[in-house]
C-alpha positions, 0 to 999 in steps of 0.5 A: 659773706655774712648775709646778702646785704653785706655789700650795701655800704653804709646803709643800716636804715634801708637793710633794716628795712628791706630785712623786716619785709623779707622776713614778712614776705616768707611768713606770708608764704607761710601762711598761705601754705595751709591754706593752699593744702586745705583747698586741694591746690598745688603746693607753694609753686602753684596758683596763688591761693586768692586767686586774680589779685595779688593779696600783698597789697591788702595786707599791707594796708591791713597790717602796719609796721612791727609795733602797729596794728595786730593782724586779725589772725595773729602773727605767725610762730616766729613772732613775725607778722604776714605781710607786714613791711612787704608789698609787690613794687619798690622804688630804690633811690640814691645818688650814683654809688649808692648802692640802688642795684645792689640793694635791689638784687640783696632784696630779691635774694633775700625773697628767694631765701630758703630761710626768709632772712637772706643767709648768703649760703642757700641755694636761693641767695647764691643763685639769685646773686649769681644772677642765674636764679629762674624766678629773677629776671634783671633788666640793665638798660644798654643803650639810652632808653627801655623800650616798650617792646623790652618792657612788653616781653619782661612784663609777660614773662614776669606774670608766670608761676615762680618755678621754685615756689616763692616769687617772682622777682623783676629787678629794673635798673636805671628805670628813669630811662624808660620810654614813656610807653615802656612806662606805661607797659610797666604801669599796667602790670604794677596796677593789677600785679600778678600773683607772687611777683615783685617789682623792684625798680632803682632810679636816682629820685622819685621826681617826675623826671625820673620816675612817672608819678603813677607809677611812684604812687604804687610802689615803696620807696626805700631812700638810699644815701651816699656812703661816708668815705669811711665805710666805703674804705673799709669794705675795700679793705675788708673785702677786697684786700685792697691796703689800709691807705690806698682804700682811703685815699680812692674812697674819697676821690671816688666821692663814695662811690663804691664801684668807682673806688674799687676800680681806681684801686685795681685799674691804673689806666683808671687812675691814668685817665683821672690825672689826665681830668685833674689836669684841665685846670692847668691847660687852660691858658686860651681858647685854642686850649680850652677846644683841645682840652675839650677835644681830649677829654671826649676823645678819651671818653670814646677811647674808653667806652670802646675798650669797654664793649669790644669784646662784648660785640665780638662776642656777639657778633660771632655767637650770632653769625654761628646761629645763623650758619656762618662758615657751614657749608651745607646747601642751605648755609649760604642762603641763611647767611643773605637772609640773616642781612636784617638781623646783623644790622639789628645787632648793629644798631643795639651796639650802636645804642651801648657804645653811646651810652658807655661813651656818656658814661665814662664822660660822666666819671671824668666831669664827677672828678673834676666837679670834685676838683672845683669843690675843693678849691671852692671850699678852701676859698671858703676856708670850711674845715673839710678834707679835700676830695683829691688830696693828691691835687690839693695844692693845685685847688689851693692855688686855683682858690687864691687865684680865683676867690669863691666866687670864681671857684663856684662859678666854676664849679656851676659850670661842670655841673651843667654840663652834667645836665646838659649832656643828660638831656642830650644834648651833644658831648661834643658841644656841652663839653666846649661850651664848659671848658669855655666856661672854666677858662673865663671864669 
């Protein structure tokens, strides 16, 4: 690894921005450490040397980006301006694939580097990547939301002492699912930040939808595109080994996906369930066939979430019975065990929420695909002097855009799309996916 945004795929605008404020962050530490010496406090792991408020803000209003405004105090002896680029919250955005948790954790790395620039090698990067770092704390949504109660606990945790002397780091993925509560607890903390701590949230927009606009309001965003198949290809290639003409072939079908890619280029039931998708088009001969092809792609969807979580709620379930005393046979065991009623049905139930939101998820890979099916027939209709996504079914889209001409390709195409929407605003699987395969086979 050469750095620790290596990993983010065709990127180049938003590595430079994060490498700028990661460089700014460390010169910040810098230039309160002698400050922190002179007043007789702790060193770097200590109170902040302002005190109360965060002084990251002041100094991003005071400080403009490199080729601004010169700081009163002048820049620091590597020429780097304090607090210049870098403030206490960000907003990561960009489509599915992009990379928006990967630059997140790259950035907070970077903040934890010995160095300053994100090296990759110091303890601070390998740690923070590892996702063992003390001062980084990630919060992956498993069911369909972020509760307030979730949000509560990290944001209280997030307010002490960086244990190793530079910052906090709180890194949210997925933070459109935040409750509107949980939002608000958030809310709270961004507007009166405690001393070196940094919030780093990843959400597919900055529309209020997806992100409550006060919130929006007091962070950076840093807008992530989706990568070319080309570059993806190539860091499949490069990192993962994966040969030259098969990385070309899953980097386009993934549609620049970088984690959809590598799996379809290791899993072969993964490329199983795809052909399976591509396949919708042929099926649908009537109605009776549109419901059992509707019926087998929620059913596969199901099939794949729970070999997905099993082993992660076995696990579970076992470390929390061990905990609670199962199979001991003390005097006590037993009655640990009736009394531990409540906690098994809470493990319960937040499996419960994981399984439904893998369920979405693997719904959602299986319509992005066959979104790429309609595009291709769309755009061969059209004649646009575009590579297919799926070169593998080319000759079906071929036959689907004679068939059908562009209109009945886009109409197609729309129809996927909702069902994309509509199961995002819950409604059931089951009925959003009928309703389209209907859709698809009127045309």
């Amino acid at each position: 690894m050469t750095d620790v945004f290596a990993d983010l795929v065709g990127q180049d605008e938003a590595v430079a921005t994060l490498r700028r404020a990661a460089a700014s962050a460390a010169a910040l530490l810098r230039a309160a450490a002698p400050a922190v010496a002179r007043a007789g406090a702790p060193a770097a792991g200590g109170a902040h040397p302002t005190g109360g408020h965060d002084d990251l803000d002041a100094l991003a209003e005071e400080f403009d980006e490199p080729g601004g405004a010169t700081p009163r105090d002048g820049a620091g002896a590597d020429g780097v301006q304090p607090g210049a680029g870098m403030t206490h919250a960000w907003i990561f955005t960009g489509p599915p694939g992009s990379g928006r948790s990967v630059a997140a954790r790259a950035f907070a790395a970077a903040l934890q580097c010995v160095h300053g620039t994100g090296c990759g090698h110091c303890p601070g990067c390998h740690t923070t990547l590892a996702g063992t770092h003390a001062d980084v704390r990630l919060v992956v949504p498993e069911g369909l939301s972020i509760g307030v109660n979730e949000m509560r606990a990290l944001v209280l945790r997030a307010a002490s002492t960086p244990s190793g002397g530079r910052w906090q780091v709180v890194i949210i993925e997925d933070a459109d699912r935040l409750t509107e509560a949980a939002g608000n607890a958030l809310l709270k903390a961004v507007e009166e930040p405690p001393p070196r701590t940094v919030f780093l949230l990843c959400a597919p927009s900055t529309h209020p939808d997806d992100i409550s606009v006060t919130i929006r309001s007091r962070c950076r965003v840093v807008p992530l595109r989706q990568p070319p198949a080309g570059a993806v290809a190539e860091v499949l290639v490069r990192r993962d080994g994966i040969a030259p003409d098969v990385a070309e072939w899953v980097a386009a079908a993934a549609q620049g996906h970088v984690g959809r890619a590598r799996r379809l280029a290791r899993d072969p039931e993964a490329r199983q369930r795809r052909e399976a998708v591509l396949a919708v088009p042929r099926r649908l001969t009537g109605v009776g066939a549109a419901f059992d092809a509707a019926s087998a792609l929620i059913e596969a969807a199901e099939a794949e979430a729970a070999a997905t979580v099993a082993e992660i709620d076995e696990a579970e379930r076992v470390a929390l019975q061990t905990a609670l005393g199962a199979g001991g046979t003390g005097r006590g065991a037993a009655g640990a065990m009736r009394g531990a009623a409540g906690q098994l049905k809470d493990l319960e139930r937040r499996q419960k929420s994981r399984a439904t939101r893998a369920q979405r998820d693997a719904l959602d890979r299986a319509l992005v695909d066959l979104a790429g099916f309609y595009r291709d027939a769309l755009t061969m209709a059209l004649r646009a002097p575009v590579a297919p996504v799926h070169t593998d079914t080319a000759a079906l889209a071929g036959a689907g855009a004679q068939k059908w001409d562009a209109e009945g390709a886009l109409r197609r195409l729309e129809a996927v799309l909702e069902c994309r929407a509509a199961i995002e605003a819950n409604v059931k699987p089951r009925i959003a996916v009928e309703a389209m395969m209907l859709a698809l086979w009127k045309g």
